[in-house]
RODO-2510 file (C-alpha; in nm, 4 decimals, decimal comma):
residues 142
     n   res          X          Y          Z
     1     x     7,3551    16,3760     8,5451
     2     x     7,2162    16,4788     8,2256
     3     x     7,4528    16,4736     7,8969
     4     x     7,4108    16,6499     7,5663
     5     x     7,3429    16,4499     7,2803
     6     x     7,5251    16,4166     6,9942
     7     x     7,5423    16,3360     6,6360
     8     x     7,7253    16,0091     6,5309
     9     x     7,9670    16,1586     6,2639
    10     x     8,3400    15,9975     6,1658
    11     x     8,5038    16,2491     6,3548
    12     x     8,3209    16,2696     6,6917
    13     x     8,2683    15,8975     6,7493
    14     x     8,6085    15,8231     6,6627
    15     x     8,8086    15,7863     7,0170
    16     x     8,5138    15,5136     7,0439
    17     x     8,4843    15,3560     6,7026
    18     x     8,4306    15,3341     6,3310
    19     x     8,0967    15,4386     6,2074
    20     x     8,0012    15,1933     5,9255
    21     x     7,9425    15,4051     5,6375
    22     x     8,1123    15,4518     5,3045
    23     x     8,4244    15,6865     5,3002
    24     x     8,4841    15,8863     4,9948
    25     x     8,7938    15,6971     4,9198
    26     x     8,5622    15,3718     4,9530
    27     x     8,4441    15,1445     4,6339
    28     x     8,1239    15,2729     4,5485
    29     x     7,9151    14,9348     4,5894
    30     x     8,1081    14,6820     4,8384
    31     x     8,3380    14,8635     5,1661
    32     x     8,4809    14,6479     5,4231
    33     x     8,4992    14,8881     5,7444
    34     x     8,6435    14,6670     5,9966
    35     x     8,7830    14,3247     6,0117
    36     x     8,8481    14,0755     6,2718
    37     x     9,0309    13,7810     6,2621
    38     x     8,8736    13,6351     6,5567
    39     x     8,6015    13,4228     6,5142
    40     x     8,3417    13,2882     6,6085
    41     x     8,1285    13,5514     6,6225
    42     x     7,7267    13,6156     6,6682
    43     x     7,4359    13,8479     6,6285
    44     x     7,1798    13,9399     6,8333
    45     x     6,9192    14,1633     6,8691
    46     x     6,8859    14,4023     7,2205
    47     x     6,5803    14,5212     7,3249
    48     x     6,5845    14,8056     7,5984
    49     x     6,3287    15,0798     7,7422
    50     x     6,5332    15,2230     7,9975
    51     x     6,5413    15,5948     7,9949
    52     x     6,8802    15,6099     8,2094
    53     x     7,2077    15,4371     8,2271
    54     x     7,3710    15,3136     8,5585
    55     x     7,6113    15,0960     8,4644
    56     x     7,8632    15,0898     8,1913
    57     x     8,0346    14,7459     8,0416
    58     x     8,3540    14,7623     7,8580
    59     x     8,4873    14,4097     7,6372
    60     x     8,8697    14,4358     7,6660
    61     x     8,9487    14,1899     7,4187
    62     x     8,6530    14,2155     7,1175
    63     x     8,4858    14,4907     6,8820
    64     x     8,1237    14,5162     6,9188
    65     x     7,8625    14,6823     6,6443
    66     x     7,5340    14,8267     6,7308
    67     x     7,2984    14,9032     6,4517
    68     x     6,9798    15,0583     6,5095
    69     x     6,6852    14,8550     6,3945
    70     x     6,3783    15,0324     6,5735
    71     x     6,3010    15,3506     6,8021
    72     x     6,5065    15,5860     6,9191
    73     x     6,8536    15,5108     7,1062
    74     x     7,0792    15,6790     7,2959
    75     x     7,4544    15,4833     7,2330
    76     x     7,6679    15,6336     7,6010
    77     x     8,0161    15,5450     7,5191
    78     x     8,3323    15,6297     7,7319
    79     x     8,7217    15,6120     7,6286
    80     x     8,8801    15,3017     7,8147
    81     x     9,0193    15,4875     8,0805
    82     x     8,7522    15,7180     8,1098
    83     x     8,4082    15,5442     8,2225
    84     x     8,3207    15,8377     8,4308
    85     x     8,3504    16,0622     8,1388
    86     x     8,1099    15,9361     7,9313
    87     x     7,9688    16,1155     7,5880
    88     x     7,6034    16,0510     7,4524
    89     x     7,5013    15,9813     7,0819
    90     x     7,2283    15,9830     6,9012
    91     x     7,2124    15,6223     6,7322
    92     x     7,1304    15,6779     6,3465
    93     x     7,3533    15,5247     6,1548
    94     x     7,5266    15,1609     6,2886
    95     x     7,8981    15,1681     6,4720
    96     x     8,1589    14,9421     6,5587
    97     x     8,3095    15,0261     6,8773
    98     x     8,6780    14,9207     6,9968
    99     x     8,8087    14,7043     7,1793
   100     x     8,7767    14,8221     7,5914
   101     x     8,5752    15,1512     7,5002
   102     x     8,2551    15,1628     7,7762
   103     x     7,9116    15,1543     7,6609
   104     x     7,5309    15,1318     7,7169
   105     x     7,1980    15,2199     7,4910
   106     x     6,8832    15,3486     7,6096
   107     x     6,6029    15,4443     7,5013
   108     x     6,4172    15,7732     7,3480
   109     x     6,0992    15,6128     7,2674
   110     x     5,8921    15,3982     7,4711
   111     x     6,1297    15,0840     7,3421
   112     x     6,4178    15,0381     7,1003
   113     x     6,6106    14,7918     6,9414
   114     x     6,9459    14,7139     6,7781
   115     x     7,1050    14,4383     6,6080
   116     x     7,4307    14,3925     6,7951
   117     x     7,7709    14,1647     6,6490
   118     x     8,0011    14,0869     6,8879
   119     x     8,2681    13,7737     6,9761
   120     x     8,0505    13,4463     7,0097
   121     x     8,2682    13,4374     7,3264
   122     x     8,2941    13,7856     7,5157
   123     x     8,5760    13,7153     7,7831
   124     x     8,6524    13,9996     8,0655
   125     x     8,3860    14,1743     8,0552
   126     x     8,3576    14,4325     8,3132
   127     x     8,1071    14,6588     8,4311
   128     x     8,1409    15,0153     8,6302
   129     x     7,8551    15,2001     8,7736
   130     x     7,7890    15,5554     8,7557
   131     x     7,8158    15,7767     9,0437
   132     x     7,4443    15,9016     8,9201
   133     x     7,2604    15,7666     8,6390
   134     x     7,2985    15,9941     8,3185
   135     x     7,0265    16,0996     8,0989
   136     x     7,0322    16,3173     7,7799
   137     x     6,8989    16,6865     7,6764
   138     x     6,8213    16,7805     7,3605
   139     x     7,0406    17,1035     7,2488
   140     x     7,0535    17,2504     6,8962
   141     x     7,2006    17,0154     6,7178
   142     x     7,1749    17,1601     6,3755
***
């Protein structure tokens, strides 16, 4: 299955998260886009060169972020009850997904990378495979 590939803007990623950008209404110098009261919590970075996704994994009960450090990713997210309907993003600018929202990156390039935060502790974690493993196309995307 091949997916278009989209643009991470406020308005299309948000049944999946919150980009992490300053808003208009925002302080100019210091904006606090999402908090979580749990904690422990970690960062790691997530190295990848797969050109197609399988499998999706969904985190019921934590937020993750993925932040694009190097390369070219592909962020496949799907709404929680939705896997099968999954939507394809571009990567350029660092998101925070919710809680239970499926999700996997691949790679454009020859090999990418992201810094990820996440739960120290990521209970429930589940994982649903694709019927066919999903690619991208490029479209216009001016």
């Amino acid at each position: 299955m091949k997916l278009p590939l989209k643009y991470v803007t406020a308005g299309e990623f948000a049944p999946y998260g919150r980009v992490l950008e300053f808003t208009p209404e925002a302080d100019p110098r210091f904006h606090v886009v999402i908090t979580e009261e749990r904690e422990p919590w970690r960062l790691a970075v997530f190295r990848y060169s797969n050109h197609e996704i399988d499998t999706l994994e969904s985190h019921p009960t934590t937020l993750e972020s993925f932040e694009p450090l190097s390369g070219v990713t592909v962020l496949l997210v799907a709404e929680p009850g939705s896997p099968d309907k999954p939507q394809a993003f571009l990567l350029d600018k660092p998101v925070c997904l919710y809680k239970g929202v499926w999700h996997q990156a691949m790679a454009l390039t020859a090999q990418a990378q992201c810094k990820i935060a996440e739960n120290l502790d990521v209970p429930g974690t589940r994982f649903h495979h694709l019927e066919r493993p999903v690619g991208v196309w490029m479209t216009d995307m001016g």
